[in-house]
One Martini backbone bead per residue (centre of mass of N, CA, C, O) as a GRO file, in nm:
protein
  191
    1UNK     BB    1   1.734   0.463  -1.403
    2UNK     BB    2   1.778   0.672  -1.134
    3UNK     BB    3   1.717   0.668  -0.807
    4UNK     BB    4   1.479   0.722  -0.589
    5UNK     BB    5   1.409   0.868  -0.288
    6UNK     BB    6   1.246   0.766  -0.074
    7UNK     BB    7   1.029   0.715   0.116
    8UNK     BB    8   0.948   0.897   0.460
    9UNK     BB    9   0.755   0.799   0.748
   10UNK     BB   10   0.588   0.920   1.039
   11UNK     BB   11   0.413   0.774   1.369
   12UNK     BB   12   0.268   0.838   1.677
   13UNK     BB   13   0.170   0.665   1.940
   14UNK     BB   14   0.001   0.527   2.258
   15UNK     BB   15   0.088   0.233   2.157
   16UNK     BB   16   0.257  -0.027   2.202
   17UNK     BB   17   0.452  -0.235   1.996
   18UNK     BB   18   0.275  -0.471   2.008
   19UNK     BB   19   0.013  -0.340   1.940
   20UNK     BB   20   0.103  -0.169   1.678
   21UNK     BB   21   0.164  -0.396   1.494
   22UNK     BB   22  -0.089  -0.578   1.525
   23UNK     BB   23  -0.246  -0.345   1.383
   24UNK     BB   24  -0.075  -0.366   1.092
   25UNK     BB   25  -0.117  -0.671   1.067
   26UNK     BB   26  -0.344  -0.833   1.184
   27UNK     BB   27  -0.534  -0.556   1.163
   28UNK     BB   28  -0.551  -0.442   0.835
   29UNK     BB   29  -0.839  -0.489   0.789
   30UNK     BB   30  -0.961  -0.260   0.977
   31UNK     BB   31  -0.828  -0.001   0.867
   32UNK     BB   32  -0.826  -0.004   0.533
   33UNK     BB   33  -0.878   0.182   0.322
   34UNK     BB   34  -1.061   0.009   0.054
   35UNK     BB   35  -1.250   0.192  -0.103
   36UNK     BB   36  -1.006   0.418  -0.173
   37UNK     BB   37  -0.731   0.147  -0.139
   38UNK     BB   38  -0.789  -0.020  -0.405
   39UNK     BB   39  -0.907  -0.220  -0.680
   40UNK     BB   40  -1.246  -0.293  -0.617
   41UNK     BB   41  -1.373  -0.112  -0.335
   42UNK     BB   42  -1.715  -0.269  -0.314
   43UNK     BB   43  -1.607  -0.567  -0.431
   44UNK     BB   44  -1.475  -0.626  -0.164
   45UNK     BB   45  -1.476  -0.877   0.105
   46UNK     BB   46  -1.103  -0.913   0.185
   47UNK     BB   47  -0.828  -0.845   0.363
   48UNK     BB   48  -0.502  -0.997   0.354
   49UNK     BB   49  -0.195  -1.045   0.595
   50UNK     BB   50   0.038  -1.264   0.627
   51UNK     BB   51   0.190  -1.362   0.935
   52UNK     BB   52   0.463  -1.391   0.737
   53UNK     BB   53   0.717  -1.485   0.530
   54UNK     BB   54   0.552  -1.512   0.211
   55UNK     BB   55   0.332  -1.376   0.245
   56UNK     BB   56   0.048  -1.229   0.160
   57UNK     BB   57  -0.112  -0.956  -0.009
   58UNK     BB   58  -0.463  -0.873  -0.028
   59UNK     BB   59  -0.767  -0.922  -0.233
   60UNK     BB   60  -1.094  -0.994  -0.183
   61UNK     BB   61  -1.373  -1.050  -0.339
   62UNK     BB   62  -1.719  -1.139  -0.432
   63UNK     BB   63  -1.628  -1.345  -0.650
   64UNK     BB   64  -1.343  -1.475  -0.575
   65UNK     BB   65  -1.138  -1.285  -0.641
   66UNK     BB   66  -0.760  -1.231  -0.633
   67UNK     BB   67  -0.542  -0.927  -0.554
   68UNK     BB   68  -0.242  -0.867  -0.526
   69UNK     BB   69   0.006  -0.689  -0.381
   70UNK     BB   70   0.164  -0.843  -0.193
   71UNK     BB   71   0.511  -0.955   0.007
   72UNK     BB   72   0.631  -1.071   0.237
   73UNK     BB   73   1.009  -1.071   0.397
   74UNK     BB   74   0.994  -0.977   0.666
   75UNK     BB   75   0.891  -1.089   0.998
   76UNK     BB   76   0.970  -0.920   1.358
   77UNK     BB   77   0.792  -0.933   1.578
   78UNK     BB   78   0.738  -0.606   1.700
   79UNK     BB   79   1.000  -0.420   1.514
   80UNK     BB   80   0.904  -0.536   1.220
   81UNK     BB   81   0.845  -0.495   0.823
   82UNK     BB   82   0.863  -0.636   0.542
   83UNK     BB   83   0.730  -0.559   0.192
   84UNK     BB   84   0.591  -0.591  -0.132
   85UNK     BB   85   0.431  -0.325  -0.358
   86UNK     BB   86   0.141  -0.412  -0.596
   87UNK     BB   87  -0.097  -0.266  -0.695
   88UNK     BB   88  -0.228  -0.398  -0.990
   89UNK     BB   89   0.058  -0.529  -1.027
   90UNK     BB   90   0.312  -0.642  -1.095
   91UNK     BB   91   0.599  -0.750  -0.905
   92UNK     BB   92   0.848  -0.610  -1.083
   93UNK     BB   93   0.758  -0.291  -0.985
   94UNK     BB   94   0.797  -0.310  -0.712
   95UNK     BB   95   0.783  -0.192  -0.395
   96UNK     BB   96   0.978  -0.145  -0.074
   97UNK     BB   97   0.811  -0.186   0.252
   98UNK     BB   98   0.941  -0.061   0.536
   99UNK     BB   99   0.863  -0.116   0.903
  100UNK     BB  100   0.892   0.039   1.235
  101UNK     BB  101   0.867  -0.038   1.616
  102UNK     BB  102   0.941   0.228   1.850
  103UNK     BB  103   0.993   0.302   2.158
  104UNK     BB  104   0.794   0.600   2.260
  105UNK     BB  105   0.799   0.608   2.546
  106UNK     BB  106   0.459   0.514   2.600
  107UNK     BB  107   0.473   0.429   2.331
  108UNK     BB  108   0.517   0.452   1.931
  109UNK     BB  109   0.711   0.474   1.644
  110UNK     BB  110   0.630   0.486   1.312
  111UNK     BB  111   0.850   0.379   1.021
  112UNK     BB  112   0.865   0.461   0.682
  113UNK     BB  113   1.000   0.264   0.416
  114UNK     BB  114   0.969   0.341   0.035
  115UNK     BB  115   1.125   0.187  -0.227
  116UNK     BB  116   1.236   0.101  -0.558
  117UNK     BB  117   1.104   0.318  -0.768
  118UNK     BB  118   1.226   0.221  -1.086
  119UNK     BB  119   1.040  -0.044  -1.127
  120UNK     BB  120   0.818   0.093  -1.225
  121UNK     BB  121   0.922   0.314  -1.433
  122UNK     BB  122   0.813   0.595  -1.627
  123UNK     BB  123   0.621   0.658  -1.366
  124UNK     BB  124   0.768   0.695  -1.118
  125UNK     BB  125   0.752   0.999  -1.018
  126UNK     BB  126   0.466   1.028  -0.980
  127UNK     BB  127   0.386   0.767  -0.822
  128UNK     BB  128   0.563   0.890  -0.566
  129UNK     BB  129   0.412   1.125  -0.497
  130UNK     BB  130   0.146   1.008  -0.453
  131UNK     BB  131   0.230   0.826  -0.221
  132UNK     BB  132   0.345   1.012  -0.022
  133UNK     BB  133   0.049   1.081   0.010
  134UNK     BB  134  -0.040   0.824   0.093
  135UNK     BB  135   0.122   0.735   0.334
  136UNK     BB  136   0.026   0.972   0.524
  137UNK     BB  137  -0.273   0.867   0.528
  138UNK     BB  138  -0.262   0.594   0.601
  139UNK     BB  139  -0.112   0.669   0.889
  140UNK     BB  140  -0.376   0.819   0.986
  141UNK     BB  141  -0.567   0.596   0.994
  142UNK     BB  142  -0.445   0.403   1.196
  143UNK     BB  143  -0.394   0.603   1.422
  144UNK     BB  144  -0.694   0.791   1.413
  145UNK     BB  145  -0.674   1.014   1.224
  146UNK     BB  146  -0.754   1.383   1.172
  147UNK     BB  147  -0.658   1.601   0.880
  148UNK     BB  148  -0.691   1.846   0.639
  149UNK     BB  149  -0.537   1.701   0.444
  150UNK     BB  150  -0.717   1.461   0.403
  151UNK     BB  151  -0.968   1.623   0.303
  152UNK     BB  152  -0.819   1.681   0.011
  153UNK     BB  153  -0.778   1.391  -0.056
  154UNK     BB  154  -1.097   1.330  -0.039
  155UNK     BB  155  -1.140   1.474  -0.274
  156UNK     BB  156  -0.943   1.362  -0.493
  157UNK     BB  157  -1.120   1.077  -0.464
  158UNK     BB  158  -1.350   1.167  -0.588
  159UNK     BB  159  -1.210   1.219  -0.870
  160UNK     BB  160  -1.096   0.969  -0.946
  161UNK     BB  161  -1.398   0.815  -0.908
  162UNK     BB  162  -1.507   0.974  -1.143
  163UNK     BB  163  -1.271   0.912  -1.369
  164UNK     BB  164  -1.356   0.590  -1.348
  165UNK     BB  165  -1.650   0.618  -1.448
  166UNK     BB  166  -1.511   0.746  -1.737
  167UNK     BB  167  -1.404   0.458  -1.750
  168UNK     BB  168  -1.566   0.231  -1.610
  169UNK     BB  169  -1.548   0.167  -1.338
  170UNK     BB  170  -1.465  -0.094  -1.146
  171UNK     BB  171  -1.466  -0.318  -1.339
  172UNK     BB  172  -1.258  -0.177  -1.533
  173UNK     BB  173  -1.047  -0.170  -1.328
  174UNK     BB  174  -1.007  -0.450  -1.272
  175UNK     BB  175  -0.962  -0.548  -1.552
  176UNK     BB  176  -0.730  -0.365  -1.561
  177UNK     BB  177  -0.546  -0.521  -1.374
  178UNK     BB  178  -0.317  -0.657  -1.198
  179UNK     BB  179  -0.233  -0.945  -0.974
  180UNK     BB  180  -0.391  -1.186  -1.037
  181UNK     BB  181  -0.477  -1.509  -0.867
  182UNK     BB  182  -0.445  -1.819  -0.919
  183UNK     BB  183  -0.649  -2.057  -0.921
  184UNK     BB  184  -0.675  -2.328  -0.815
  185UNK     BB  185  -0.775  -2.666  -0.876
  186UNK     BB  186  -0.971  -2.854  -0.865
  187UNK     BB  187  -1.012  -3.170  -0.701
  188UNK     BB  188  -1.040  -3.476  -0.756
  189UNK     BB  189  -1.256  -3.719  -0.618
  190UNK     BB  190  -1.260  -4.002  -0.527
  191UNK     BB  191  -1.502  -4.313  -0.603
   0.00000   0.00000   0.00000
């Protein structure tokens, strides 16, 4: 397959480049629509983006099951962070999304770049759409905005929450994720 194009978007904000930087990586777990762009939805206990390179990206469940969503590959606060990305699937599928975070007068201006798209495999470019609008979707969350075009992808959310309904609902969808991390082994305690 040859390369797909780049997703690239970008959002500009009125907080400072480190204000900026913090709140897409520190405070993840506070802006994530996690209800409706997670794998377990209502399941979710909480979501960790560890800040450093090799850090993961997961969500962690109700029930203490963990799944990987990405890996850090460089984080260079507060002007880059580049992680993969591959929530419910392998590692092997990710794409590649580096976000920059650059000071704009007043603000910071944070562009994102999205590649890697042929790991995918045979729905890469459906994949690719879907995401388009999805990281457009989520960067004006993270920025505290609400667009008419939210409205619609709102409504999409609903539908396809119907559809996973109709499929087995939540626990069924997690049950096909792929990405779950295995538990360390209980340590045996000398006596």
């Amino acid at each position: 397959m040859s390369p797909l194009p780049p997703i690239r978007r970008n959002v500009t904000v009125s907080w400072d480049q480190a204000a900026a930087f913090r709140r897409f990586t520190e405070q993840f777990a506070a802006w994530w629509p996690f209800r409706t762009h997670s794998i377990g939805g209502k399941c979710v206990k909480r979501l960790v983006f560890e800040c450093r390179a090799g850090g993961l990206i997961f969500e962690e469940h109700v029930d203490g099951r963990r799944f990987q969503w990405g890996r850090v590959l460089e984080f260079d606060a507060p002007r880059r962070v580049k992680f993969t990305w591959h929530p419910s699937r392998d590692a092997a599928t990710a794409q590649e999304v580096e976000l920059s975070f650059v000071p704009d007068g007043n603000g910071t201006r944070v562009e994102l770049v999205s590649d890697k798209w042929e790991n995918w495999g045979k729905h890469a470019e459906r994949a690719r759409r879907g995401y388009d609008m999805g990281w457009g979707y989520v960067l004006n969350i993270w920025a505290g905005r609400r667009t008419p075009r939210m409205a619609v992808l709102d409504g999409l959310s609903l539908v396809m929450r119907g559809v996973e309904l109709l499929r087995g609902g939540t626990r069924a969808s997690i049950a096909r994720a792929g990405g779950e991390i295995a538990q360390a082994a209980p340590r045996e305690t000398a006596r």
